[in-house]
PLY file of the C-alpha trace (Angstrom):
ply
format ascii 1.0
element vertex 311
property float x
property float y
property float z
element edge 310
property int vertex1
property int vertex2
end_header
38.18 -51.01 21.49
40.15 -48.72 19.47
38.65 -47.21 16.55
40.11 -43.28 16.55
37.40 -42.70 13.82
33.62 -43.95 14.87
33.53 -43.10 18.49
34.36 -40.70 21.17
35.55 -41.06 24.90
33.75 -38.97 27.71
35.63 -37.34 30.43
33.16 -36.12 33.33
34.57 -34.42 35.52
37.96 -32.19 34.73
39.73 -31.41 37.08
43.40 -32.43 37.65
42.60 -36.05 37.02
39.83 -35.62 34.22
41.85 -32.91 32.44
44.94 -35.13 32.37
42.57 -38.27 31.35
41.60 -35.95 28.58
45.19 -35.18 27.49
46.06 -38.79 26.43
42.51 -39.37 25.15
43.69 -37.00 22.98
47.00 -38.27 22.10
45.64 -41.73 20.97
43.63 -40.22 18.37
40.12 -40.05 20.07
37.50 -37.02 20.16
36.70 -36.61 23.81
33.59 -35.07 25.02
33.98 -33.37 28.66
31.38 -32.28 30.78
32.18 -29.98 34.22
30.14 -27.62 35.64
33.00 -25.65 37.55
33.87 -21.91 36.82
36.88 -21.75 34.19
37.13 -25.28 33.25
37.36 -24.89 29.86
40.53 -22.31 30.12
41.73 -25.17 33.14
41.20 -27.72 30.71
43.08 -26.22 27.51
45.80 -25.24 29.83
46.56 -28.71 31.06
46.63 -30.15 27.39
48.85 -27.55 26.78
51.41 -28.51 29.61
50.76 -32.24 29.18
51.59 -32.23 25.64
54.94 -32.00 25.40
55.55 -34.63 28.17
53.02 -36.67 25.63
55.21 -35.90 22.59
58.51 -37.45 24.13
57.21 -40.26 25.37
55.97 -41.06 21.30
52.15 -41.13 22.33
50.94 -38.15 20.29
51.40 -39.67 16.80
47.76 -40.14 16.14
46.46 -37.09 18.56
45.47 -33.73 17.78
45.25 -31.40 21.33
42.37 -29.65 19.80
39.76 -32.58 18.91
37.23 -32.00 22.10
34.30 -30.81 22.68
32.77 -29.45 26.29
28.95 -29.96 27.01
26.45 -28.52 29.15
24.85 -31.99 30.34
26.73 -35.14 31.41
23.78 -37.03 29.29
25.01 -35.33 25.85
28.98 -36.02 27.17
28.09 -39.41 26.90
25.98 -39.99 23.90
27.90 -42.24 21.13
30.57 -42.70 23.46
32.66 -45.99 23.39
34.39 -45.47 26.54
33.44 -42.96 30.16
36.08 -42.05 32.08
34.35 -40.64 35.42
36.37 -38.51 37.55
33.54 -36.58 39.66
34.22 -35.52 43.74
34.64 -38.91 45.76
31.43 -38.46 47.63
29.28 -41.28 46.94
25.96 -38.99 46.35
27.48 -36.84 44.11
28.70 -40.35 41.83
25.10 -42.07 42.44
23.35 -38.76 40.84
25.45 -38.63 38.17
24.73 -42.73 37.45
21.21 -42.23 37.35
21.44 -39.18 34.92
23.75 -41.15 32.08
22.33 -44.21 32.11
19.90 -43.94 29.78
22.00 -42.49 27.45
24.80 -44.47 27.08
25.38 -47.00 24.28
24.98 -50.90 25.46
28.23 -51.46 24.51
30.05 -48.93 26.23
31.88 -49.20 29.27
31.95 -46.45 32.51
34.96 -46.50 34.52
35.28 -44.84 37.81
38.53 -42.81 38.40
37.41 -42.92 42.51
40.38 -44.20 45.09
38.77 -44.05 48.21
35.68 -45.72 47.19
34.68 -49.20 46.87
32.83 -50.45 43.22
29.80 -51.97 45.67
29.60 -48.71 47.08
28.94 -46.88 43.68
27.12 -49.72 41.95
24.38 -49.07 43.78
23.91 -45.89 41.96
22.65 -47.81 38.64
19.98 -50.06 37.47
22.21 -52.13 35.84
26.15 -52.10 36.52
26.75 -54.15 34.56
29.27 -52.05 32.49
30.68 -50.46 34.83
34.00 -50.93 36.90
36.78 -49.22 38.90
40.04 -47.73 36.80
41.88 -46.17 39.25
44.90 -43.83 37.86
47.89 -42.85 39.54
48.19 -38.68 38.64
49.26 -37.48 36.73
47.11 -40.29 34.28
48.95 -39.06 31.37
52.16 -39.52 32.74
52.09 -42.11 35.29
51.37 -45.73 33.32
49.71 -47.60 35.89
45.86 -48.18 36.09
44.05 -50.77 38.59
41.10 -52.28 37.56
38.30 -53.52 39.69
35.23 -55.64 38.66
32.78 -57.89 40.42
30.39 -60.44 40.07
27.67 -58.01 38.96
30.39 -57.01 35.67
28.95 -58.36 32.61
31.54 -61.01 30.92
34.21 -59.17 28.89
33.79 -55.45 30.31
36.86 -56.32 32.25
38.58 -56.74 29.43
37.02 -54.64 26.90
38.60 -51.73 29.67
42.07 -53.58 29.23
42.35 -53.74 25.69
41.73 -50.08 25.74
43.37 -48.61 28.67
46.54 -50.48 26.85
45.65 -49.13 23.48
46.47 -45.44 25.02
49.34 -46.55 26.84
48.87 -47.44 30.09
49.57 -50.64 32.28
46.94 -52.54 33.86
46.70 -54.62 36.79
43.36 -56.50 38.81
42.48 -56.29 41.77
40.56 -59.62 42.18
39.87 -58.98 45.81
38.21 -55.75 46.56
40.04 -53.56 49.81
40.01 -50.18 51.02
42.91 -48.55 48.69
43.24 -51.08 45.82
46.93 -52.40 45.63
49.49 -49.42 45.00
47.55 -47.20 47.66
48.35 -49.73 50.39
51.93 -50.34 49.29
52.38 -46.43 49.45
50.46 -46.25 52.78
52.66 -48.98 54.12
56.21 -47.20 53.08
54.78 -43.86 54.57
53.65 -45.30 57.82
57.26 -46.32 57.95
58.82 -43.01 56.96
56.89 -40.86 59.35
57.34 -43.22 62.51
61.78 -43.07 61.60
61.04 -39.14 61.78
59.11 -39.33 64.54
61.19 -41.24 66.64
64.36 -39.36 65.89
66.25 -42.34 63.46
66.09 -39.66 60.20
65.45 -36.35 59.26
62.33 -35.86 56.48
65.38 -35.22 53.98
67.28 -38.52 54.75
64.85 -40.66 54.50
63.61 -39.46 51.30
67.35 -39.80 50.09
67.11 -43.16 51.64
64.06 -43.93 49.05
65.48 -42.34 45.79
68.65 -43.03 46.50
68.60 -46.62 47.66
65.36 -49.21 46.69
63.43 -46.49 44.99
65.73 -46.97 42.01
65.23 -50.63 41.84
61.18 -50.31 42.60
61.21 -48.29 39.31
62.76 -50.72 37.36
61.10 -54.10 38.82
58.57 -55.15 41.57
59.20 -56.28 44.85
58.98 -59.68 44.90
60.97 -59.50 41.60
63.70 -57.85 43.02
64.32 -60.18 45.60
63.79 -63.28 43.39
67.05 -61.60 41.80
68.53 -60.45 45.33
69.67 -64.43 46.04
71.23 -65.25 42.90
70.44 -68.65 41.46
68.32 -69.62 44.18
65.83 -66.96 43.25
62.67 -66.80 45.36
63.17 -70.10 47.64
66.83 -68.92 48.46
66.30 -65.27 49.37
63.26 -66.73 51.79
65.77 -69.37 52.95
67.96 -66.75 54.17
66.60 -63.72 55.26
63.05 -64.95 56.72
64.72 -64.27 59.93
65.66 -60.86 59.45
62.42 -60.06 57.83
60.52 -61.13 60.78
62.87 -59.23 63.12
62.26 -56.12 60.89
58.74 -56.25 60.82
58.15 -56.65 64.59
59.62 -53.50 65.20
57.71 -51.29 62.50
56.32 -48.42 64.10
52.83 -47.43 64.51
51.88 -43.61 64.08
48.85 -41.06 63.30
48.91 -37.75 61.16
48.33 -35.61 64.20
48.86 -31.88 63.99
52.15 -32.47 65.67
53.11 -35.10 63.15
52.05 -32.46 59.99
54.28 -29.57 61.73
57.21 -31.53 62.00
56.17 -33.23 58.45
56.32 -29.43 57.18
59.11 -28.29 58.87
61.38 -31.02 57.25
59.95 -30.40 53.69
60.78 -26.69 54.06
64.39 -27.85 54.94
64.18 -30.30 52.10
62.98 -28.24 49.21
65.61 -25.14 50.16
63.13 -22.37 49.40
62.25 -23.80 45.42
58.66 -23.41 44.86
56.27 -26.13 43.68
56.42 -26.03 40.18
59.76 -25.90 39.83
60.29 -29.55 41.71
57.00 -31.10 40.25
58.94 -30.20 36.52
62.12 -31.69 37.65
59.92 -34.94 38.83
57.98 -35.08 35.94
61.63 -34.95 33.66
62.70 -37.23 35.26
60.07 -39.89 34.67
59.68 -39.19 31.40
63.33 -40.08 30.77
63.01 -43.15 33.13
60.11 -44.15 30.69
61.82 -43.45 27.45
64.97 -45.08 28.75
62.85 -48.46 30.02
60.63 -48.44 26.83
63.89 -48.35 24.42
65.25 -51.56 26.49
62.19 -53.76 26.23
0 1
1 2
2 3
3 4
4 5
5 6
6 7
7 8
8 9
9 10
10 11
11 12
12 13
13 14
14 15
15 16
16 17
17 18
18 19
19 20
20 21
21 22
22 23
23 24
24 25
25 26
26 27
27 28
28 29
29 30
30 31
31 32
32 33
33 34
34 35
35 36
36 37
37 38
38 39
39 40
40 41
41 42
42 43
43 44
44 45
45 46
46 47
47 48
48 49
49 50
50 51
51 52
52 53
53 54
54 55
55 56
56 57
57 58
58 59
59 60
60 61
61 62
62 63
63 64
64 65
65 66
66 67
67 68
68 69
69 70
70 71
71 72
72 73
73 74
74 75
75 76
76 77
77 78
78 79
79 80
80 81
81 82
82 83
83 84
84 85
85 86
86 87
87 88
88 89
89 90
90 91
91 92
92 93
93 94
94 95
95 96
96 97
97 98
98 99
99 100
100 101
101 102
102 103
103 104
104 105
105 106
106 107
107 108
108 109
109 110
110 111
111 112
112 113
113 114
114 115
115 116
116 117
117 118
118 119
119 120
120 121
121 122
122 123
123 124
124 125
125 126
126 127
127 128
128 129
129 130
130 131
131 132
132 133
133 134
134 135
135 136
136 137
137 138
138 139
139 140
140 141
141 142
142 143
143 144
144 145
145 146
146 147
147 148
148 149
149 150
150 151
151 152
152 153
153 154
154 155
155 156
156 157
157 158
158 159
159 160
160 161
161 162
162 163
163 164
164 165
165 166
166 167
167 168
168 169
169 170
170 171
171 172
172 173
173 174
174 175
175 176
176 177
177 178
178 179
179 180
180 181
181 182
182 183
183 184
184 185
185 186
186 187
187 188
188 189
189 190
190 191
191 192
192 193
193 194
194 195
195 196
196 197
197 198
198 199
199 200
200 201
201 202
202 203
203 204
204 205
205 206
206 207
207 208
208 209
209 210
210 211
211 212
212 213
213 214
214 215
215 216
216 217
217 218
218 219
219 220
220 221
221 222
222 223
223 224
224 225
225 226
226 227
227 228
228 229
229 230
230 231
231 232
232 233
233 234
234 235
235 236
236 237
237 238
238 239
239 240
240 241
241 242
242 243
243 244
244 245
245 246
246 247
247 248
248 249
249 250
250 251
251 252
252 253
253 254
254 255
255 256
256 257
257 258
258 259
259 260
260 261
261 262
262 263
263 264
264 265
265 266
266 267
267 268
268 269
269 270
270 271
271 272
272 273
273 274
274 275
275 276
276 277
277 278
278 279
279 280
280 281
281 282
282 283
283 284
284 285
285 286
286 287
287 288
288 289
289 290
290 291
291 292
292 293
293 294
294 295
295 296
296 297
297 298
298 299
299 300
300 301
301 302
302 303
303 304
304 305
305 306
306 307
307 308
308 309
309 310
């Protein structure tokens, strides 16, 4: 599922997440056709390939693109016509995705494949928006897509045989890393891990143990590096030495268990955001936004470059 010559990729819906979708589309060599209703999009849109290109070009994904090969069109139904692969990024309300179902359907080749950018929905919540759904499943980015390599996949009993990894094969093909979800929940896999780690940070603010800036330092300075590099249960297979997994269980179980029980429990109240706001203000020293999401981005595009040269 890689021909750069016979067919496009759609991208409906470009905002942040479609427009970035579109950038690496791009990069790999495709002709994407995007459909958005929204005021400006088309400026949005050739703005964001613009800024995503050079992050594209270092990380050696841009040797087959050309940033101008896309088309915009007035109808999702004509965004989708000949295309090998949808990428649907349209406003998580479950209407709004069950509307736009029933208008492509018809149009789109059997073979192609629809995949659903949504992370607060479930794939039996927006199957029900087609006759057959068959070809469709969940491929939920992390943003920005064209930066960030992960992508988690979500199919069902009511996914034809080999959609699942039709979406793979291609996701792969344009860079990115792919896991399964083979048990459908509320937030997939990296949303909960997140979820869990900020539940965590907030309640040590909260209760007085660290400031908002510490405990960030605590992240990036401390197991943040390591997460980058290697999963959890990876990194404590390694943690024990020769022993690996069955060792590092063997001794720490204990503390583990300790740790756990005393995990806080908090809410995002509108006391919790002030003091969550108050500490970023202290944190970010007066720099603006775009000045720290460019420093992020730099630096995981060098983390990227640097783990792709060593594998």
């Amino acid at each position: 599922m890689n021909d750069h010559n016979e067919k496009p990729i759609a991208v409906l819906g470009a905002g942040v997440i479609g427009a970035s979708w579109t950038s690496l589309f791009l990069a790999a060599g495709y002709h994407v056709k995007v459909y958005d209703p929204s005021d400006g999009i088309q400026t949005a849109v050739a703005d964001s390939i613009n800024d995503a290109w050079p992050t594209l070009e270092a990380l050696n994904l841009t040797k087959n693109g050309d940033p101008r090969n896309y088309s915009f069109h007035d109808t999702p139904q004509s965004a989708v016509e000949g295309a090998l692969f949808v990428k649907e990024n349209v406003p998580e309300r479950i209407e709004v995705k069950h509307d736009l179902y029933r208008k492509i359907e018809s149009s789109l080749l059997p073979e192609a494949v629809v995949a659903s950018s949504a992370s607060g929905l479930m794939v039996k919540e927006m199957q029900k928006g087609w006759s057959d759904p068959s070809r469709f499943i969940l491929g939920h980015p992390f943003n920005p897509p064209h930066l960030i390599p992960l992508v988690e996949l979500v199919a069902n009993d009511l996914t034809a045989p080999g959609v699942l990894e039709l979406a793979e094969s291609f996701y792969e093909s344009v860079g990115k890393v792919t896991i399964r979800v083979n048990r459908e929940v509320p937030a997939h896999v990296a949303n909960r891990l997140q979820a869990a780690l900020w539940k965590e940070a907030i309640y040590l603010v909260q209760s007085g143990v660290a400031s908002v800036e510490d405990v960030d330092k605590a992240v990036w300075a401390g197991p943040g590096l390591r997460w980058a590099a290697m999963g959890p249960h990876m990194l404590f297979n390694l943690g024990a030495g020769e022993g690996g997994m069955q060792e590092f269980c063997a001794r720490y179980a204990d503390s583990f268990h300790r740790w756990w029980d005393d995990l806080g429990d908090v809410e995002i109240t509108l006391e919790t955001i002030t003091q969550l706001v108050k500490g970023i203000e202290e944190e970010a020293k007066g720099e603006s936004l775009k000045p720290l999401a460019d420093q992020r981005d730099k630096l995981i595009v060098e983390f990227l470059i640097r783990k792709g040269d060593g594998e």
